[in-house]
LUMDORO-862708 format. One record per residue (C-alpha): residue in one letter; y negated, z, x; residue number from 1. Coordinates in pm, 1 decimal. Layout:
REM residues N
<r a <Y Z X> NUM>;
...
This chain:
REM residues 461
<r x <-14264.4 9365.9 4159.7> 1>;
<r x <-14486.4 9043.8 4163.3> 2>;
<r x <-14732.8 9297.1 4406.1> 3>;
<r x <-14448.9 9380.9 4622.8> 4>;
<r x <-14377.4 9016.6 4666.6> 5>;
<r x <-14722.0 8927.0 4722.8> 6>;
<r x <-14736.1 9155.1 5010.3> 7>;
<r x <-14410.5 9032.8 5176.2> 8>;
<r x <-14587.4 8643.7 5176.0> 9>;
<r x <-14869.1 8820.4 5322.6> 10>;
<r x <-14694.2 8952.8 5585.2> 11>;
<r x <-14466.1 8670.5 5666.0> 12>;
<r x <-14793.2 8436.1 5633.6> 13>;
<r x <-14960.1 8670.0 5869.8> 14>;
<r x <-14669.8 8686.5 6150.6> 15>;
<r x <-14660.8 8334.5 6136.9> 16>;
<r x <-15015.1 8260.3 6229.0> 17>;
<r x <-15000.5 8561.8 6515.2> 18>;
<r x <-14617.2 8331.2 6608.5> 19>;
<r x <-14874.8 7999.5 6653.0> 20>;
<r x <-15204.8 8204.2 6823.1> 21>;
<r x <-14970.7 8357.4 7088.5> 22>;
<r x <-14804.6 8035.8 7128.5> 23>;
<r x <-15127.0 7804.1 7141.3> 24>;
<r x <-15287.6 8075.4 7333.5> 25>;
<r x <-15004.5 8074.2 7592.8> 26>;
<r x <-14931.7 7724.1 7649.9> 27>;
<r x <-15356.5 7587.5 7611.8> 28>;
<r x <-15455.9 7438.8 7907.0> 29>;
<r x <-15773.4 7642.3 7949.1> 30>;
<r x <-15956.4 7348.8 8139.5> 31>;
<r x <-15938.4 7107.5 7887.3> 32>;
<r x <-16290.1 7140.4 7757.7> 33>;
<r x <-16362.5 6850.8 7510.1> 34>;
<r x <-16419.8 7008.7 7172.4> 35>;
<r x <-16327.7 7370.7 7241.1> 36>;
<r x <-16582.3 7463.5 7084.2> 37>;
<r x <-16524.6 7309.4 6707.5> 38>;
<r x <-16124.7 7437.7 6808.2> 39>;
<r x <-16196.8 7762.1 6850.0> 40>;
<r x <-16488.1 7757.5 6551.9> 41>;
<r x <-16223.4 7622.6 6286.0> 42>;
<r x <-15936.7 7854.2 6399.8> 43>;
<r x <-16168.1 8173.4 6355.7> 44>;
<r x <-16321.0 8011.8 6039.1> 45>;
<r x <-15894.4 7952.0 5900.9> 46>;
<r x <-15779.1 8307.4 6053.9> 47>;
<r x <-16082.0 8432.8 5889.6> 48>;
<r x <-16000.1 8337.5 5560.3> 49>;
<r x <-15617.2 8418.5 5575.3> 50>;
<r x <-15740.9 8760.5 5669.9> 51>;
<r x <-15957.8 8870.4 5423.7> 52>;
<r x <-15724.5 8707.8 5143.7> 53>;
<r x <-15404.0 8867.6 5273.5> 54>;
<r x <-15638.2 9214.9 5261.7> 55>;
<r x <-15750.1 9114.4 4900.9> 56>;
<r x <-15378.2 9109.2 4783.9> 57>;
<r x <-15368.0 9445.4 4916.2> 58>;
<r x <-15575.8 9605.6 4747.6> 59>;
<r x <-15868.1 9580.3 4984.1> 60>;
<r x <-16212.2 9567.4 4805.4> 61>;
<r x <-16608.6 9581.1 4834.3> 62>;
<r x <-16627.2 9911.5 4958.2> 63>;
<r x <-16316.1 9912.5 5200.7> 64>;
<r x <-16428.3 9946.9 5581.3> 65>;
<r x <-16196.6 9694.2 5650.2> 66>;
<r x <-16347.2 9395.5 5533.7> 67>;
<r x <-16683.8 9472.4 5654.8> 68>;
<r x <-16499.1 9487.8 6018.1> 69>;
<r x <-16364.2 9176.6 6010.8> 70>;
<r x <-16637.7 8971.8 5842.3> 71>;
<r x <-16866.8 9077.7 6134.8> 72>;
<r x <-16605.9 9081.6 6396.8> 73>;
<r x <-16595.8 8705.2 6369.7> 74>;
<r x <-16991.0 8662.9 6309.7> 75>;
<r x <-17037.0 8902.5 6612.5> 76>;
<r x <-16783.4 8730.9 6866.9> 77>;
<r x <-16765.7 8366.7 6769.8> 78>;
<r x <-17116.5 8346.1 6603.8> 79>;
<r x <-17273.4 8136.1 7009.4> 80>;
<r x <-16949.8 7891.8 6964.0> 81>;
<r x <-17011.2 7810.7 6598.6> 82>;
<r x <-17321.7 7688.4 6713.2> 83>;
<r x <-17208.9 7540.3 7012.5> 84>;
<r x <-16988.9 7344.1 6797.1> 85>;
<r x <-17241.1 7220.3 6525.0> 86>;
<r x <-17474.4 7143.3 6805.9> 87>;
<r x <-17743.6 7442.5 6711.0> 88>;
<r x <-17705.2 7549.2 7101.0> 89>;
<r x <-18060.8 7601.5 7085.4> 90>;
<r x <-18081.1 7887.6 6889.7> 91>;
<r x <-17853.3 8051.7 7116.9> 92>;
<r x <-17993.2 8424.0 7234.4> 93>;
<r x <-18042.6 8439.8 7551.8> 94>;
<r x <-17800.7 8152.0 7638.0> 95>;
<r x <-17512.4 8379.8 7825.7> 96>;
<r x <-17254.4 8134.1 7735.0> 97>;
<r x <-17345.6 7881.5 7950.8> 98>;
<r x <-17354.4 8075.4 8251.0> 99>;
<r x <-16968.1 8079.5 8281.8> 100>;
<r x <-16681.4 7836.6 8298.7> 101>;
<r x <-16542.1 7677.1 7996.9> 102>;
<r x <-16184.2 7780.4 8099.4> 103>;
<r x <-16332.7 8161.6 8113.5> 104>;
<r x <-16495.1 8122.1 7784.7> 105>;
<r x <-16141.2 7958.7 7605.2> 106>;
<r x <-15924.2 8233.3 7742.1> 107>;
<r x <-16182.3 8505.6 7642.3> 108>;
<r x <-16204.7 8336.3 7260.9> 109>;
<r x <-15855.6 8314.5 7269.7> 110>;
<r x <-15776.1 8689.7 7343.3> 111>;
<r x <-16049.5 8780.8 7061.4> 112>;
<r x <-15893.4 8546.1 6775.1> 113>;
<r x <-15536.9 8721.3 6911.5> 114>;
<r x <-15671.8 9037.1 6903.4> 115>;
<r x <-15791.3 9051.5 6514.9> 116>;
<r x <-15497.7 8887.8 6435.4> 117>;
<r x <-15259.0 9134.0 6519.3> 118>;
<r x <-15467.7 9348.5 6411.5> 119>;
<r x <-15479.8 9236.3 6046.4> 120>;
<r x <-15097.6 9183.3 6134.4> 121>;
<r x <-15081.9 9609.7 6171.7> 122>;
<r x <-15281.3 9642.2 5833.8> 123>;
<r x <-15063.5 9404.0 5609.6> 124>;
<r x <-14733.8 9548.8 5732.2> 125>;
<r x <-14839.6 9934.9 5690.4> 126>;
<r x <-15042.8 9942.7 5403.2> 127>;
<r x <-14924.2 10072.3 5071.3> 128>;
<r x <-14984.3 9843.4 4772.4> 129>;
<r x <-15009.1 10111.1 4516.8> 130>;
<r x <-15361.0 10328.6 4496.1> 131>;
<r x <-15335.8 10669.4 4420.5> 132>;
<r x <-15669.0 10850.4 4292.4> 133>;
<r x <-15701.7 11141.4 4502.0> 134>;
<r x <-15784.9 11443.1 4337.9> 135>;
<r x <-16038.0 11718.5 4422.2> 136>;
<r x <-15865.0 11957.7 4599.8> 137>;
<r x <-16205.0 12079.8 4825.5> 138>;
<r x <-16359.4 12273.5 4568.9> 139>;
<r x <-16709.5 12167.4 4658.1> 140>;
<r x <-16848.7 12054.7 4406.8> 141>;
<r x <-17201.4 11819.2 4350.1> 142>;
<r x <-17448.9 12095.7 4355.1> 143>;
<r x <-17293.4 12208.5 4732.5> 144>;
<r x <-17325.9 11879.5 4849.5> 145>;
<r x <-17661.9 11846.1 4768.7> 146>;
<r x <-17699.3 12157.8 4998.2> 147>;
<r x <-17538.5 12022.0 5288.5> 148>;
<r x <-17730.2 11668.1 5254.2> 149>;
<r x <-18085.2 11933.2 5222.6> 150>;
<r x <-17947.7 12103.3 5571.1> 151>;
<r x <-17841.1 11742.5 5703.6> 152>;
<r x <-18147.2 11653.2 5588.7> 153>;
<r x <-18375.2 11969.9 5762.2> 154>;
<r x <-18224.8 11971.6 6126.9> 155>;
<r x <-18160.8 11589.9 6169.2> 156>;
<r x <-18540.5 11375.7 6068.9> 157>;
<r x <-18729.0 11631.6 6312.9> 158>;
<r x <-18522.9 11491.7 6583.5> 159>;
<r x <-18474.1 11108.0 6389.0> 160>;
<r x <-18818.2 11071.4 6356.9> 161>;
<r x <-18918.0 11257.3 6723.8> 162>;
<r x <-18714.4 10994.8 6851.9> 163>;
<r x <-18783.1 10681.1 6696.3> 164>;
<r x <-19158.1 10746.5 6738.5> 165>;
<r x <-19096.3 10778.7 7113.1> 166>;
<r x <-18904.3 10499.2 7108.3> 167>;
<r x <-19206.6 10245.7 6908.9> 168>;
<r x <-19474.8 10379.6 7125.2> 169>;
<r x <-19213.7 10286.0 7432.0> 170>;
<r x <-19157.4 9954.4 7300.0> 171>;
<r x <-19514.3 9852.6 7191.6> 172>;
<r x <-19658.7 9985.9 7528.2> 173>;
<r x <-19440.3 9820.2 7724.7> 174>;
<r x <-19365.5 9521.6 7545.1> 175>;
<r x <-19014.9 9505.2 7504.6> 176>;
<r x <-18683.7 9639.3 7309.6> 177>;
<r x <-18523.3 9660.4 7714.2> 178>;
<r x <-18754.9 9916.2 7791.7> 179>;
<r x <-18566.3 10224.5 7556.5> 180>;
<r x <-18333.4 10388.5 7722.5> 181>;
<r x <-18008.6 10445.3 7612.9> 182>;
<r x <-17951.3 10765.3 7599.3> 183>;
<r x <-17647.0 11079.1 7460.1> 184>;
<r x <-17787.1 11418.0 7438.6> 185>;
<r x <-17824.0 11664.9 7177.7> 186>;
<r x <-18117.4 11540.7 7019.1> 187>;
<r x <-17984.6 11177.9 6954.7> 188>;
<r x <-17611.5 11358.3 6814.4> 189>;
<r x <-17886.9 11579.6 6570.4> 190>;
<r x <-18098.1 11223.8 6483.8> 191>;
<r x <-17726.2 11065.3 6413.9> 192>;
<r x <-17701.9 11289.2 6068.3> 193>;
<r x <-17995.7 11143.3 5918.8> 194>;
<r x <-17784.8 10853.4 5804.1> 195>;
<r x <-17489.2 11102.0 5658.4> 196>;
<r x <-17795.2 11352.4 5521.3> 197>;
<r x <-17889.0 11073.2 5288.3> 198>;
<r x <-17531.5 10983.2 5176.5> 199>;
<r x <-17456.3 11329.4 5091.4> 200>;
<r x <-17775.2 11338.8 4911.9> 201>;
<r x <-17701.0 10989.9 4694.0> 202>;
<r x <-17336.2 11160.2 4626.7> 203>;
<r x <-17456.5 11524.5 4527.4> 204>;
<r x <-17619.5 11638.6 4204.6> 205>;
<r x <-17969.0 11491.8 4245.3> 206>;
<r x <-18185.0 11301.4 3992.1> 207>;
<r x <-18075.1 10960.2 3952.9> 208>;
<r x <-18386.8 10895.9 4033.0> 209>;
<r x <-18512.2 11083.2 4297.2> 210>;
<r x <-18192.9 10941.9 4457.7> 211>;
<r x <-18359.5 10595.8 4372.0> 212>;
<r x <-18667.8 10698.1 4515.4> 213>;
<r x <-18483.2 10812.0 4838.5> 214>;
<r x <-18272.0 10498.8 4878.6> 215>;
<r x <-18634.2 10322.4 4845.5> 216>;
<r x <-18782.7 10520.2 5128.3> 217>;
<r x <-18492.6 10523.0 5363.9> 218>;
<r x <-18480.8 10087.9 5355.0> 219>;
<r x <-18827.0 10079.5 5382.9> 220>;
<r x <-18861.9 10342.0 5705.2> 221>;
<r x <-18557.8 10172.0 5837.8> 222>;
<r x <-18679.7 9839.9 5842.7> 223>;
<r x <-19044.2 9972.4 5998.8> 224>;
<r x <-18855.7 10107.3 6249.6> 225>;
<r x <-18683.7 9805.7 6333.5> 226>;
<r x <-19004.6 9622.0 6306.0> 227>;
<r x <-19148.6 9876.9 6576.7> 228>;
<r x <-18884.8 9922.6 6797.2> 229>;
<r x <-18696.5 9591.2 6790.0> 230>;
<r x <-18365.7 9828.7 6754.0> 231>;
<r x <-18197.6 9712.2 6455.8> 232>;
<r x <-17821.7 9774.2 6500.2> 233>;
<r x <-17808.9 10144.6 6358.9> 234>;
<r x <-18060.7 10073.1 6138.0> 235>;
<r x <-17916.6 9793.5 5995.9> 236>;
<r x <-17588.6 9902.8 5912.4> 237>;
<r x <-17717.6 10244.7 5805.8> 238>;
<r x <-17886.3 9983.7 5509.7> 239>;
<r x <-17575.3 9887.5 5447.3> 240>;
<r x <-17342.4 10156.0 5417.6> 241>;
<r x <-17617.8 10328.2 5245.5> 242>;
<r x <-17664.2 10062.1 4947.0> 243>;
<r x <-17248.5 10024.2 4939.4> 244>;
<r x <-17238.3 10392.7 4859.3> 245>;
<r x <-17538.3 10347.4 4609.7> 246>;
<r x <-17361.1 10069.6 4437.0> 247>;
<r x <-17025.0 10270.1 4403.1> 248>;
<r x <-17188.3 10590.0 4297.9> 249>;
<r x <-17400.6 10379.9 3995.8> 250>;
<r x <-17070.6 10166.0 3943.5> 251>;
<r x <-17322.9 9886.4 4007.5> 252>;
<r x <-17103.7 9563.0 3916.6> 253>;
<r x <-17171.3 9233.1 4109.8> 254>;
<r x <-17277.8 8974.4 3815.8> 255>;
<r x <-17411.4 8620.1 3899.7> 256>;
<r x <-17786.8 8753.4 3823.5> 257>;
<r x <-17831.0 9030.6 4019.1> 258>;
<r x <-17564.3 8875.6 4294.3> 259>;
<r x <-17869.7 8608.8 4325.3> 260>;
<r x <-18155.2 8889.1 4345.4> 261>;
<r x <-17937.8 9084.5 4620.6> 262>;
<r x <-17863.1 8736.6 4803.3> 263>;
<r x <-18263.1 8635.2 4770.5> 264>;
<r x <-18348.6 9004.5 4910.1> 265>;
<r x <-18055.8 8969.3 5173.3> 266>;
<r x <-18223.9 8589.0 5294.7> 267>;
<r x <-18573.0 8821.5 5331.5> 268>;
<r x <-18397.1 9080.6 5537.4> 269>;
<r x <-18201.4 8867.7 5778.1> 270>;
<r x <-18512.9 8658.3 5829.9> 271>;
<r x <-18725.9 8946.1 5921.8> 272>;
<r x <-18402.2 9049.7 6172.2> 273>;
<r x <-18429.0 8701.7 6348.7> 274>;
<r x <-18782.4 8760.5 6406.4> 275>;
<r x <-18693.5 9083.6 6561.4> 276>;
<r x <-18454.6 8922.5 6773.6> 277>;
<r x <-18749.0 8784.0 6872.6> 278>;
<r x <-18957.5 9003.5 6959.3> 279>;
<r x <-18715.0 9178.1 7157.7> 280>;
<r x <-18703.5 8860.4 7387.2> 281>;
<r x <-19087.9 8805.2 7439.7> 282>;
<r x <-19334.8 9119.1 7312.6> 283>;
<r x <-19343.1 9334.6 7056.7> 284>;
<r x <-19649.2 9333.0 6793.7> 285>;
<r x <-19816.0 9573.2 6566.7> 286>;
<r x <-19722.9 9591.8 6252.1> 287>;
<r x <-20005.4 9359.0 6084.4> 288>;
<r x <-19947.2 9080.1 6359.5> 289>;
<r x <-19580.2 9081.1 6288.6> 290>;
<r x <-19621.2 9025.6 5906.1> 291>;
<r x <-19940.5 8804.5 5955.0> 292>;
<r x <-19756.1 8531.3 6222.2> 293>;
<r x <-19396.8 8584.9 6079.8> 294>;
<r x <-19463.5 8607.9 5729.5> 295>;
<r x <-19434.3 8207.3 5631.0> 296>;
<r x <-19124.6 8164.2 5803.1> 297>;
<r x <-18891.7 8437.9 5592.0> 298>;
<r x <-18807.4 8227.6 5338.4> 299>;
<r x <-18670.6 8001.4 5621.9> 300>;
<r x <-18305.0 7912.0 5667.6> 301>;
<r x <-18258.3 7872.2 6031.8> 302>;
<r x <-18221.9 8240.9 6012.3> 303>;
<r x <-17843.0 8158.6 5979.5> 304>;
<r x <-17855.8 7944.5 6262.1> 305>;
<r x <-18048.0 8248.6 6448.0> 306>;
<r x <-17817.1 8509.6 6296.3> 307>;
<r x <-17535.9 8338.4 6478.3> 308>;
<r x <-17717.9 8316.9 6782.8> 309>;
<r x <-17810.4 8661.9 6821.6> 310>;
<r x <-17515.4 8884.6 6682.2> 311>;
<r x <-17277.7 8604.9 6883.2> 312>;
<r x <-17371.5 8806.3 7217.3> 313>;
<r x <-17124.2 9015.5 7160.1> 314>;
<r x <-16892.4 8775.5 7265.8> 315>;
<r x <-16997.5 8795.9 7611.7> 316>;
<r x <-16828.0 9161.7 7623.3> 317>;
<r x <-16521.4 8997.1 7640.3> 318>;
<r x <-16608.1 8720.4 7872.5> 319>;
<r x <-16731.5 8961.5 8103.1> 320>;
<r x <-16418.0 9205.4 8082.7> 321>;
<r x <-16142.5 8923.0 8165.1> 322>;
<r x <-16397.2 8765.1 8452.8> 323>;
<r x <-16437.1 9127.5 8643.3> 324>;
<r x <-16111.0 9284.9 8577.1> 325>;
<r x <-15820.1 9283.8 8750.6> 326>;
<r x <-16063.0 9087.6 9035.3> 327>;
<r x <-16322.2 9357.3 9100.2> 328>;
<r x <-16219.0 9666.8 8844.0> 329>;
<r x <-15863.1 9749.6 8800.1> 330>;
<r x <-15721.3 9757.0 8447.4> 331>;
<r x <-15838.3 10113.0 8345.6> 332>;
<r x <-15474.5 10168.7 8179.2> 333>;
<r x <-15639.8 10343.1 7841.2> 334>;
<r x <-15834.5 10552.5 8038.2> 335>;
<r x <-16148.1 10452.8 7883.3> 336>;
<r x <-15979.5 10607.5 7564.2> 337>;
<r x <-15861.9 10966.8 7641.0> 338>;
<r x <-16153.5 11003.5 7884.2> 339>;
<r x <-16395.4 10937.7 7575.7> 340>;
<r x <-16240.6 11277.9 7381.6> 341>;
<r x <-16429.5 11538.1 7610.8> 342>;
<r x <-16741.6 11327.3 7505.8> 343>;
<r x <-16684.1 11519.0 7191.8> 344>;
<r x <-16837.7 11838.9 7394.1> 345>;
<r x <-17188.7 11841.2 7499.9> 346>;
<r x <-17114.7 11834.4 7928.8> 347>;
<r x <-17198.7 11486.6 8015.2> 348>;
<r x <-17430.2 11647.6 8233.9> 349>;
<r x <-17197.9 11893.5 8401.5> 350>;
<r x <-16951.0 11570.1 8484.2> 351>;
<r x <-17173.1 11261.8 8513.6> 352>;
<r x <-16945.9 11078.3 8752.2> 353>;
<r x <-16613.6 11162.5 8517.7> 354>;
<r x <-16802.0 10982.6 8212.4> 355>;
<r x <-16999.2 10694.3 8415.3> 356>;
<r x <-16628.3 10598.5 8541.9> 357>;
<r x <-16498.4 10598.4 8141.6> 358>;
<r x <-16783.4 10420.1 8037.2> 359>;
<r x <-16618.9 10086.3 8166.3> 360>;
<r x <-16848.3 9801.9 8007.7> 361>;
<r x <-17180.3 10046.4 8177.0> 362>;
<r x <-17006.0 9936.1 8536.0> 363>;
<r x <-16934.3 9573.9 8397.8> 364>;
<r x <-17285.8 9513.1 8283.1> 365>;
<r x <-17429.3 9666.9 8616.9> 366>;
<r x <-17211.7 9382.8 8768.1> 367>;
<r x <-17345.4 9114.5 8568.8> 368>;
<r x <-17649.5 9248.4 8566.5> 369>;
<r x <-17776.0 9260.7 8213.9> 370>;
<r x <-17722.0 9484.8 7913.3> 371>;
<r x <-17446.3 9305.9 7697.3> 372>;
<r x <-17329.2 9571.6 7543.4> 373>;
<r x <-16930.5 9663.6 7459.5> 374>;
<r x <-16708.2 9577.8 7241.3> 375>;
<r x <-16314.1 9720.3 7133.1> 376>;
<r x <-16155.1 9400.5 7185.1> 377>;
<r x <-16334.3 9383.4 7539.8> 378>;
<r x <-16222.5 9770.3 7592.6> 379>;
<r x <-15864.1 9691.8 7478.7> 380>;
<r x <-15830.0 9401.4 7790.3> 381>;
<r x <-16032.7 9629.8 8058.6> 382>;
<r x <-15752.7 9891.1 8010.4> 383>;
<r x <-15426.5 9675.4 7920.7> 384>;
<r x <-15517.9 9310.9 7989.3> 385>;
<r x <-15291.4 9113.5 7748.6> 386>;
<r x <-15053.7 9374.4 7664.1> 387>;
<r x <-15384.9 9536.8 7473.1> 388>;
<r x <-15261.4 9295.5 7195.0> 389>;
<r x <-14989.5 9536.1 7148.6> 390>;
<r x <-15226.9 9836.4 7076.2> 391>;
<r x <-15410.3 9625.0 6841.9> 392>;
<r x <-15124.6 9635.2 6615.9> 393>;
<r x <-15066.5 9967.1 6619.8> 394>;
<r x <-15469.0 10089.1 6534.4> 395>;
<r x <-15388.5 9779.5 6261.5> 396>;
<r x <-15088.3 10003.2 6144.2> 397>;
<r x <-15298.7 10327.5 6200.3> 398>;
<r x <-15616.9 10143.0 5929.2> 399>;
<r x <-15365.1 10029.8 5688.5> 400>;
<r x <-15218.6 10370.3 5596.4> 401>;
<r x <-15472.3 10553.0 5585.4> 402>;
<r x <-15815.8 10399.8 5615.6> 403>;
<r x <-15852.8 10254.4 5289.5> 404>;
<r x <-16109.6 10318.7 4999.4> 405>;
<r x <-15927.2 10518.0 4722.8> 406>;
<r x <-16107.2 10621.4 4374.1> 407>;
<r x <-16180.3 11001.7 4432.8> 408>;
<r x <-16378.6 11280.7 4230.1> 409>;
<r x <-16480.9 11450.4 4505.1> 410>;
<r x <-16860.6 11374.9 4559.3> 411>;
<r x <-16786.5 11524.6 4930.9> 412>;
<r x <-16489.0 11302.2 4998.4> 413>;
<r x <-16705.2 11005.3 4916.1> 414>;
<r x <-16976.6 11159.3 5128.1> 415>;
<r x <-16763.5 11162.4 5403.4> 416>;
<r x <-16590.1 10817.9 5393.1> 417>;
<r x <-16918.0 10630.9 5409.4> 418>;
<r x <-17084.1 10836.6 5663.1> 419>;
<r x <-16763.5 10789.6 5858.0> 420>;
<r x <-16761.3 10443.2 5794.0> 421>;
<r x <-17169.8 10426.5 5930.4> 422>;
<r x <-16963.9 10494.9 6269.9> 423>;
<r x <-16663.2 10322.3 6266.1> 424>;
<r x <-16782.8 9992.6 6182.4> 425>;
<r x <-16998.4 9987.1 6525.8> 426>;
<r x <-16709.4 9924.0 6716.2> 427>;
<r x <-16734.4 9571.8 6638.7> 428>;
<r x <-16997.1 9586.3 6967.2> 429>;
<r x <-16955.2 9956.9 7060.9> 430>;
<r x <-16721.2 10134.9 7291.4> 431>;
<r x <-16477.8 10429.9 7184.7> 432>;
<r x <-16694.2 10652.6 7408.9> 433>;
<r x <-16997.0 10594.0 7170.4> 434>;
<r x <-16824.6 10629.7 6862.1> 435>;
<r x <-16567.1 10933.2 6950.1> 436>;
<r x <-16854.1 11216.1 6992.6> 437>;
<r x <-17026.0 11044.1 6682.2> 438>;
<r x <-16753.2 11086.0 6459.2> 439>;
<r x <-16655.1 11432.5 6558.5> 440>;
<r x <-17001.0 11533.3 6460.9> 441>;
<r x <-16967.7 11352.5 6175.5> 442>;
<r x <-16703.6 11510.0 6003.8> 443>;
<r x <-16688.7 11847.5 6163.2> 444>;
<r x <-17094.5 11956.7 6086.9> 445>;
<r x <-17119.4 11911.6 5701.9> 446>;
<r x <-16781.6 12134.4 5670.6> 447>;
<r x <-16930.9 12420.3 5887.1> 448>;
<r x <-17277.3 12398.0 5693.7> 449>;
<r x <-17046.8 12442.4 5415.2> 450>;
<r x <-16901.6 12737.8 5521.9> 451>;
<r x <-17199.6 12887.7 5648.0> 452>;
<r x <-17362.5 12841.6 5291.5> 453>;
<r x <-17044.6 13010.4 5162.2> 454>;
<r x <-16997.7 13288.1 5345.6> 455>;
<r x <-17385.9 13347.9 5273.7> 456>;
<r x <-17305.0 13335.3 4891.5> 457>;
<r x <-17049.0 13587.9 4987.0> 458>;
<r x <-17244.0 13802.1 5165.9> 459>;
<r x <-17511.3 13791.5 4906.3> 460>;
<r x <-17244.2 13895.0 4635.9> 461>;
């Protein structure tokens, strides 16, 4: 009862702020610049807060993909304007922002902080309050997922490694994280296991710790690489999901102590990604010069101030999306969408014009004329405009039923949700053409490697 309630405040709390957003947003006077910056900053910040609570009361917790989304969706789109707003401007990446119009840059935040809303708006009205375990009903058990994460394992670091080693001797001979391509072929959908290789491996029936020893060796190759490379999206989340899996597998409970060590290791980490960020900007180092000239400065807190700067690009998606289109692109009316569900088959090459035209923010940044990424928020206005609000309710609706951590006792089930989740939470600056062929591979590989090993067993029976 007293959960059923909570939910209906959470919902009427939540239409009420998405009531005043749409309002505010509609009647604004985009031109009126003074302060839009600390406006915008403390209605994210508020909306922010509402949204993670109202989730909370749900049932929403650490491991849920939906929090994760959020948090960074507002670090990754409003992170320039915070610092606009507390006059940190000069730690600004790049310094985008300030090559448009004010009135551009209101309407763009505007759309965003609309956007999540109803989006959180979806989640609290569809999602069930009560969490049922979900029972085993796969039949593959530890010791078969520990086969599939050896196999995941086998045919994906040939082609990780292959890759990122082109990729470092790329960057360090030219100088610079701009000079990797970005690229969609077999070899990079092989290298995308890695990542689910070693979840299957930290849920199967391995050593405790050999699995410690492997969660060691994966932070510590992931971080080289992003030391090498100055790539440190994939990377960086990989870390992530990796160690949320690792904590829910070990039942790893967040006390004040060890809360402190992860937030003192966490200040180490996101100073050595500012120094990245970087690197990427002016030239890459080797390994010794980067820890020799960077090493005093990770115990430094401007990294939050640098964070911000950095990760806040992704703002610019959006900015760029409602400045080109309807003017020079018309609105793409969800075509971006369907056309990214071939990308699930390997014929980009057999139809480079079809996916060139889906891949909407690749024409947008040719336009600009620099590499800004994508974004869903920025693909939901270059198909619908406005109206894209709409959708966001309904992929709100879509999360909240069934996108949400549940208890299992399937090791594979877990397996798959965080591998899964490595994906899904890149469309906070991704497209749905990058994540669509990702995903399918995803979830479709480890269930035919488990049916090969099967029908193996069989055969050897």
């Amino acid at each position: 009862m007293r959960r059923g309630m909570g939910k209906l405040a959470s919902v009427y709390l939540n239409i009420l702020v998405t009531f005043i957003l749409l309002i505010y947003a509609y009647f604004l006077n985009v031109n009126q610049s003074e302060n839009w910056a600390v406006i915008i900053s403390i209605i994210s910040i508020a909306t922010l807060f509402i949204q993670l609570i109202s989730q909370k009361k749900l049932g929403f917790g650490i491991y849920d993909f939906v929090i994760y989304f959020f948090l960074f969706s507002h670090i990754f789109m409003f992170g320039n304007i915070y610092l606009i707003a507390i006059d940190k401007a000069e730690f600004i990446s790049w310094g985008l922002i300030h090559r448009y119009e004010i009135g551009l840059l209101i309407e763009s935040a505007l759309f965003i902080l609309c956007y999540l809303q109803l989006l959180n708006l979806g989640i609290v009205c569809f999602t069930k309050i009560k969490r049922n375990d979900v029972k085993n009903n796969t039949k593959i058990n530890q010791s078969v997922v520990k086969k599939i994460g050896i196999v995941l394992v086998l045919i994906s670091f040939p082609f990780k490694i292959f890759i990122d080693i082109k990729n470092a001797v790329v960057a360090q001979t030219v100088g610079t994280y701009y000079a990797l391509e970005t690229r969609s072929g077999i070899s990079d959908d092989i290298a995308t296991l890695f990542v689910p290789s070693i979840i299957f491996l930290i849920n199967s029936s391995l050593n405790k710790k050999i699995k410690n020893i492997l969660v060691g060796i994966f932070i510590l190759y992931s971080i080289l690489i992003m030391i090498l490379t100055g790539d440190r999206r994939y990377q960086f989340i990989g870390i992530i999901v990796v160690l949320l899996n690792y904590f829910y597998i070990n039942k790893i409970k967040f006390k004040l102590s060890k809360t402190i060590a992860y937030s003192a290791m966490g200040v180490l980490v996101l100073n050595m990604l500012t120094k990245i960020s970087e690197i990427r900007q002016n030239s890459l180092l080797s390994v010794s010069q980067f820890f020799s000239e960077y090493w005093s400065k990770f115990f430094s807190f401007d990294f939050i101030y640098k964070i911000f700067g950095e990760f806040g690009l992704s703002f610019i998606t959006v900015v760029i999306a409602i400045k080109n289109i309807p003017t020079l692109i018309p609105y793409q009316g969800g075509f971006s969408f369907w056309g990214a569900i071939p990308s699930i088959f390997p014929i980009g090459w057999l139809f480079p014009d079809f996916f060139h035209r889906v891949s909407i923010f690749r024409r947008l940044n040719e336009i600009e004329g620099y590499p800004v990424g994508a974004s869903l928020p920025g693909e939901l206005y270059a198909n619908f405009g406005w109206i894209g609000l709409i959708i966001a309710f309904v992929t709100g609706g879509f999360i909240g039923r069934y996108i949400k951590f549940v208890s299992m006792d399937s090791s594979f089930k877990i397996a798959q949700y965080f591998s899964v989740f490595y994906i899904l939470i890149n469309l906070v600056r991704a497209s749905s053409l990058e994540v669509t062929r990702n995903i399918f591979i995803i979830i479709i590989i480890p269930y035919l490697i488990y049916y090969f090993l099967r029908s193996m067993r069989e055969k050897s029976n």
